[in-house]
C-alpha positions as CSV (number, residue, x, y, z in Angstrom):
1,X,0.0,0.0,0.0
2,X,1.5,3.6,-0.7
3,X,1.3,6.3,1.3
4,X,1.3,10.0,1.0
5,X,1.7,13.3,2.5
6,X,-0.8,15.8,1.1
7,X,0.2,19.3,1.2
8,X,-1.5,22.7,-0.2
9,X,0.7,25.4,-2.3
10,X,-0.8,28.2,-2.7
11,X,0.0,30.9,-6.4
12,X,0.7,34.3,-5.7
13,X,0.0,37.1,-8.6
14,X,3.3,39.2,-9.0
15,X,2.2,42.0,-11.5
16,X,4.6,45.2,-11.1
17,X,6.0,47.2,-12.5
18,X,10.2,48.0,-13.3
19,X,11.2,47.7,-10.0
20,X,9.8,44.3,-9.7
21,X,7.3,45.2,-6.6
22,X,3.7,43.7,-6.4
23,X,0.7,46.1,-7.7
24,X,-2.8,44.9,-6.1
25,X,-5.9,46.0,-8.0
26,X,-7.1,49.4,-7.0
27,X,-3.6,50.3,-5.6
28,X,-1.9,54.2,-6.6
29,X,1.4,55.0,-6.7
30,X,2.7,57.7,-4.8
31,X,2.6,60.0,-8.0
32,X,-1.1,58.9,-8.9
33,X,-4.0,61.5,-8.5
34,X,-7.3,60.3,-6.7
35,X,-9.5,62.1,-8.9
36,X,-8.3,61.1,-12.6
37,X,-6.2,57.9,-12.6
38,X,-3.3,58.0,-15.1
39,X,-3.2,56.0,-18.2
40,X,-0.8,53.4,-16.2
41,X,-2.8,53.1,-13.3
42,X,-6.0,51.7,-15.4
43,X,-3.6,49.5,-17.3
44,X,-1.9,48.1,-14.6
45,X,-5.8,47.3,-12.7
46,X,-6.7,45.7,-16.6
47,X,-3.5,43.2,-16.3
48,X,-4.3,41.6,-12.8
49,X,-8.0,41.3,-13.7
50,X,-7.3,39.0,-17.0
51,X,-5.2,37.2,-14.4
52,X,-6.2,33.0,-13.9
53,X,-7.6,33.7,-10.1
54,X,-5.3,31.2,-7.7
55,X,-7.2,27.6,-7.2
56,X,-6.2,25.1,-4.6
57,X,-6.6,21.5,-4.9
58,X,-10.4,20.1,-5.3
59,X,-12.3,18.3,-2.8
60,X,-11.7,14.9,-3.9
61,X,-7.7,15.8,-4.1
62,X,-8.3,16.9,-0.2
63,X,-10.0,13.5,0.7
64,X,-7.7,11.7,-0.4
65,X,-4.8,13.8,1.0
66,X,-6.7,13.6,4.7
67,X,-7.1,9.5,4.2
68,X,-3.4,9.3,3.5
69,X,-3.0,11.5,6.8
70,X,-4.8,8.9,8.5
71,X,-3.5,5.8,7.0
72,X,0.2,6.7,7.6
73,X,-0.7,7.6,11.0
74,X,-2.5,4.3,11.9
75,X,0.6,2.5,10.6
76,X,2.9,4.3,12.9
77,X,0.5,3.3,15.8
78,X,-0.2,-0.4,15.0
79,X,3.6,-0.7,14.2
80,X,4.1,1.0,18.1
81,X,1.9,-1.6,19.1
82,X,3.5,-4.4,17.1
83,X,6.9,-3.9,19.3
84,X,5.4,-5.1,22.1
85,X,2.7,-7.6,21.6
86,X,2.3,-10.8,19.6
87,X,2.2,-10.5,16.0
88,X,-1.0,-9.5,14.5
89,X,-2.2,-8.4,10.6
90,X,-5.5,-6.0,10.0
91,X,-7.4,-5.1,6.9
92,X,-10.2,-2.7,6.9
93,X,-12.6,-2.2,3.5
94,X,-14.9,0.6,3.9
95,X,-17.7,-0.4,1.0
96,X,-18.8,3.6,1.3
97,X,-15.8,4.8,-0.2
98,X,-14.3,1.5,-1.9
99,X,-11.0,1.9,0.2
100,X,-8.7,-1.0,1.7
101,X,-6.4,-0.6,4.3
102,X,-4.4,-3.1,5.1
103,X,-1.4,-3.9,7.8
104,X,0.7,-6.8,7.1
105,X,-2.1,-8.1,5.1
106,X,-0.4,-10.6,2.9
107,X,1.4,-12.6,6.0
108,X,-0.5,-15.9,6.6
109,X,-2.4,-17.5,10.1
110,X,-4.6,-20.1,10.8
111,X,-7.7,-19.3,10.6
112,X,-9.1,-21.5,13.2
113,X,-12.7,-21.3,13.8
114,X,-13.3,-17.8,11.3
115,X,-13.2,-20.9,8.6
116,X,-16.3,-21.7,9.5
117,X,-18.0,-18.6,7.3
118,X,-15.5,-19.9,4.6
119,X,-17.3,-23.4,5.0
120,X,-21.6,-21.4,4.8
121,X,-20.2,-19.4,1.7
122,X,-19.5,-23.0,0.1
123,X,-22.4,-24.6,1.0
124,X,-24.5,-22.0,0.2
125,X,-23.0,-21.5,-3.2
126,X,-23.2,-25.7,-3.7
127,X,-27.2,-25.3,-2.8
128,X,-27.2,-22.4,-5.5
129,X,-25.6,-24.7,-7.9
130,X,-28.3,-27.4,-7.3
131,X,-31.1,-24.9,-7.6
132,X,-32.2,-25.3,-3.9
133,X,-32.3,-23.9,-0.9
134,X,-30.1,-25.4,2.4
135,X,-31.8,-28.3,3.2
136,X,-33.1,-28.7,7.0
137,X,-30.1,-31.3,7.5
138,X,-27.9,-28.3,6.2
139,X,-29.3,-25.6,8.3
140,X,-29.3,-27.8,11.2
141,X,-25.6,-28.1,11.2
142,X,-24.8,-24.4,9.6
143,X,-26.4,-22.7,12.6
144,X,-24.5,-24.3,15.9
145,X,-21.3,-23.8,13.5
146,X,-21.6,-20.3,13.2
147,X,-23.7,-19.1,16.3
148,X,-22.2,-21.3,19.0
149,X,-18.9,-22.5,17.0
150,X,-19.7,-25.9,17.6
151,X,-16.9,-28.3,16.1
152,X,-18.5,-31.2,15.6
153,X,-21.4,-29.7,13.3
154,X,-18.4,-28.0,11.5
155,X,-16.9,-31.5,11.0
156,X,-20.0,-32.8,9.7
157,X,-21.0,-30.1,7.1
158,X,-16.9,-29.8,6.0
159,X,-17.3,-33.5,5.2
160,X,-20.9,-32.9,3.8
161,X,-20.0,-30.3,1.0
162,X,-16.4,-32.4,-0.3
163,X,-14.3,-31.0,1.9
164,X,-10.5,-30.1,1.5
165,X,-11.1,-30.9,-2.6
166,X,-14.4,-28.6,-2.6
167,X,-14.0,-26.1,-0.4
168,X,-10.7,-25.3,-2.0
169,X,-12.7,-25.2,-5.3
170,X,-15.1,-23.0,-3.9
171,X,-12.4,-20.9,-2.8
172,X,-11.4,-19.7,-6.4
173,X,-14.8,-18.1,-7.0
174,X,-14.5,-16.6,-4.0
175,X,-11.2,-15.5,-5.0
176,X,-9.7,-16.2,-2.3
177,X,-6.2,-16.5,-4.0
178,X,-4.2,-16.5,-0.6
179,X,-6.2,-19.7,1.5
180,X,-5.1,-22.8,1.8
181,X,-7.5,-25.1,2.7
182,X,-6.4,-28.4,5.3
183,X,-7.9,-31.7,5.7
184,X,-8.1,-30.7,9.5
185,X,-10.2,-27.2,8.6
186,X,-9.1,-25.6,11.2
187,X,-5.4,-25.4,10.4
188,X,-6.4,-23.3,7.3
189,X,-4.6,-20.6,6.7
190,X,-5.5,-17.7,5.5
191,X,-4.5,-13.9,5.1
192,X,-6.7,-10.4,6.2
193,X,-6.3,-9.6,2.8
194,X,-8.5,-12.8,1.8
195,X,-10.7,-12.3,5.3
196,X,-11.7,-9.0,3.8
197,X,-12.7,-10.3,0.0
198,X,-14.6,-12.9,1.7
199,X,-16.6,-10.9,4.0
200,X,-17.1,-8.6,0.9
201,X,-18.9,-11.4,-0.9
202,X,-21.2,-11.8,2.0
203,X,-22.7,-8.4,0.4
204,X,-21.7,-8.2,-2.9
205,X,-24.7,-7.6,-4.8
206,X,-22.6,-8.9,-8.1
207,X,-21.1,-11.6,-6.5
208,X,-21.1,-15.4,-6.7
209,X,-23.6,-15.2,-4.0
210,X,-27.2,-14.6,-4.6
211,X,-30.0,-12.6,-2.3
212,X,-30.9,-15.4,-0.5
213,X,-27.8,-16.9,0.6
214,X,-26.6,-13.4,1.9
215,X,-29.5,-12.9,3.8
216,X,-28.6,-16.4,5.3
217,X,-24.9,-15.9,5.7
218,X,-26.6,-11.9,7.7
219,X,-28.7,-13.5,9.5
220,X,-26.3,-16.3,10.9
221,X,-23.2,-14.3,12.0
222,X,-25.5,-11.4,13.3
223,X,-27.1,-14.2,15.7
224,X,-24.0,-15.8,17.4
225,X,-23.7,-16.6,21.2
226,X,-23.5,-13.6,23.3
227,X,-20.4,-15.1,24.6
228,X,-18.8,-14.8,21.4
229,X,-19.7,-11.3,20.3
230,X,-16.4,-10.3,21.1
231,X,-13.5,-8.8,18.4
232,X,-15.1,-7.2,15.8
233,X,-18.8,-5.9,17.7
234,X,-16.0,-4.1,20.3
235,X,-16.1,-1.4,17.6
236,X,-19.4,-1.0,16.7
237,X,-21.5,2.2,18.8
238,X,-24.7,2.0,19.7
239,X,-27.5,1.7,16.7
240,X,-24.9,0.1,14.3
241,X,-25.2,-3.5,13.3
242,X,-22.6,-6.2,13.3
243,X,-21.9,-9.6,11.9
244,X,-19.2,-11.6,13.3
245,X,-17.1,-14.9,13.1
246,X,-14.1,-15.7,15.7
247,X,-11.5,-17.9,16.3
248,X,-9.3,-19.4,19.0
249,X,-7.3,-22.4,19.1
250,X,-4.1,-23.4,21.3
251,X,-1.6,-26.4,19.6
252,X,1.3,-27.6,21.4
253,X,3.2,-27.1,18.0
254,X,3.3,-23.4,19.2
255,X,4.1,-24.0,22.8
256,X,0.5,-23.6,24.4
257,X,0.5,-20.4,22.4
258,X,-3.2,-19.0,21.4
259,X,-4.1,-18.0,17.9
260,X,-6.9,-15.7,18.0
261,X,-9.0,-14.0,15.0
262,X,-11.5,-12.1,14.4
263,X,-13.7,-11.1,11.1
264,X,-17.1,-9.6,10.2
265,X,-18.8,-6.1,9.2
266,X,-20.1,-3.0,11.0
267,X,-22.8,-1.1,9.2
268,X,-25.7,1.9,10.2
269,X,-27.6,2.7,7.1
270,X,-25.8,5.3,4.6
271,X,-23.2,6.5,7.1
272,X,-21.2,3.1,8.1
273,X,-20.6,-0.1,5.9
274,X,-17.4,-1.8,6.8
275,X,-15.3,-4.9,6.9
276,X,-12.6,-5.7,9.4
277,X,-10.7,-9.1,10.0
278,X,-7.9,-9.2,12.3
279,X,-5.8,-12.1,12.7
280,X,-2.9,-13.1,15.7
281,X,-0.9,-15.8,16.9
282,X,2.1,-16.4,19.9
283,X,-1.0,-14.7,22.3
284,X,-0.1,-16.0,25.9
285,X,-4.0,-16.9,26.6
286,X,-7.7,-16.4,24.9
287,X,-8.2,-13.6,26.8
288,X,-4.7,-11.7,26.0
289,X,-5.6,-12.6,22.6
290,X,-9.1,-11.1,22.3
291,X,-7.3,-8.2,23.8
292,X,-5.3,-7.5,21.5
293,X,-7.4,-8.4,18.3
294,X,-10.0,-5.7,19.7
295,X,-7.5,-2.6,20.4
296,X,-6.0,-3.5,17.1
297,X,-9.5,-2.9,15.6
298,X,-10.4,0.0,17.8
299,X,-7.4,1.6,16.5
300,X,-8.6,1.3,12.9
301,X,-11.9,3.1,13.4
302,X,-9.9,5.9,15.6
303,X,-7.8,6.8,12.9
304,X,-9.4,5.8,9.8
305,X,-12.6,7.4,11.4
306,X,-15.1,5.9,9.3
């Protein structure tokens, strides 16, 4: 991602005469006569006005300036934050504006349990292929997966669809280009960059998914467990909506060490529609690790302000 420094310069008018001195409009000399201005006087008032008046950059060349301001400034503070806690990536896409910011966005995690929206998106696009809706088998194991994060109904519908093979397929019209998908689902792993295209196609109106299957995918991760609201919903004020999907998961293969993630969208009508994943490993414990993931998206929406 570039970023850039936006500054104003400003154009003088230097119209003068010999001595190379500035003559505003309306201005005498000391020689001039108030009552009959000279023939250079009226000449000299006849050159500024055909001047081009000074302009300043436009609106648009502002906004863009100002986000620039902000993203360079939100770098400095999540690399700040970087120094002294475990390593994290974040990508925010604000579908108001069309812009992506992104922090580390192409290093890869496990995703744990936030595969488990991965896994809906390919069932629901399978049932679309068919020309069905989910069946109630379907639905019955979609909804403890992604309200309560229950494994085993993950297990069941990863196996359902094709797993590894499918999924993997399914993948590529999601264009998730940066996912690769494991027999053991949750030791995917996966990028913020990919987090954020996928929770884009949860609302793409010209995506692979149709009406039906986004109102599903809403209405699912806007549903889970109270205990499980954490991460993403940290950052959303009160009125705004929120969808979410988190993972946790502890292996010995990283020394008892927690990875912790956390995707999903905040929106209020016309003035917020947003998408933030945040992913972390090395966390010393859940807790430390939902921590962290939450500051790390708090500070997105204090300096990119959206």
């Amino acid at each position: 991602m570039v970023f850039g420094g936006g500054g104003l310069i400003y154009a003088g008018l230097n119209d003068g005469g010999p001595d190379g001195g500035s003559i505003l409009p309306g201005a005498l000399s000391a020689g001039d006569s108030t009552t009959g201005p000279s023939a250079g006087a009226v000449d000299t008032a006849a050159d500024v006005s055909a001047s081009p008046s000074p302009t300043g950059p436009s609106p648009e060349e502002l906004a863009k300036a100002e986000r620039a301001k902000r993203e360079k400034q939100l770098t400095a503070a999540l690399k700040k934050l970087t120094a002294s806690s475990p390593e994290f990536s974040v990508a925010v896409q604000d579908k108001k504006t069309g812009e992506t910011y992104a922090y580390r966005g192409d290093e890869k995690y496990e995703t744990a349990s936030i595969v488990k929206a991965q896994i809906l998106a390919c069932m629901l696009l399978k049932d679309q292929d068919a020309g069905r809706d989910p069946s109630s088998a379907e639905m019955t194991l979609a909804k403890p997966m992604i309200q309560l994060s229950d494994n085993n109904a993950t297990t069941s519908l990863f196996t359902r669809i094709g797993g590894k093979t499918a999924v993997g397929k399914c993948n590529k019209r999601l264009g998730l280009t940066e996912t690769a998908v494991n027999t053991s689902w949750g030791l995917t792993r996966t990028t913020v960059d990919d987090q954020i295209k996928l929770l884009g196609e949860f609302v793409d109106t010209k995506g692979p998914l149709d009406a039906d299957s986004r109102k599903t995918a809403f209405k699912l991760m806007n549903t889970v467990n109270a205990a499980q609201d954490w991460g993403v919903p940290a950052i959303a004020k009160s009125g705004e909506t929120f969808t979410v999907k988190n993972g946790w998961d502890t292996r010995s293969a990283d020394g008892g060490l927690w990875a912790v993630n956390t995707i999903g969208r905040v929106t209020d009508g016309d003035d917020v529609d947003v998408s933030v994943a945040v992913l972390s490993h090395n966390n010393k414990s859940m807790q430390s690790g939902i921590t962290l993931v939450e500051k790390v998206a708090k500070l997105t929406r204090q300096y990119l302000k959206y």
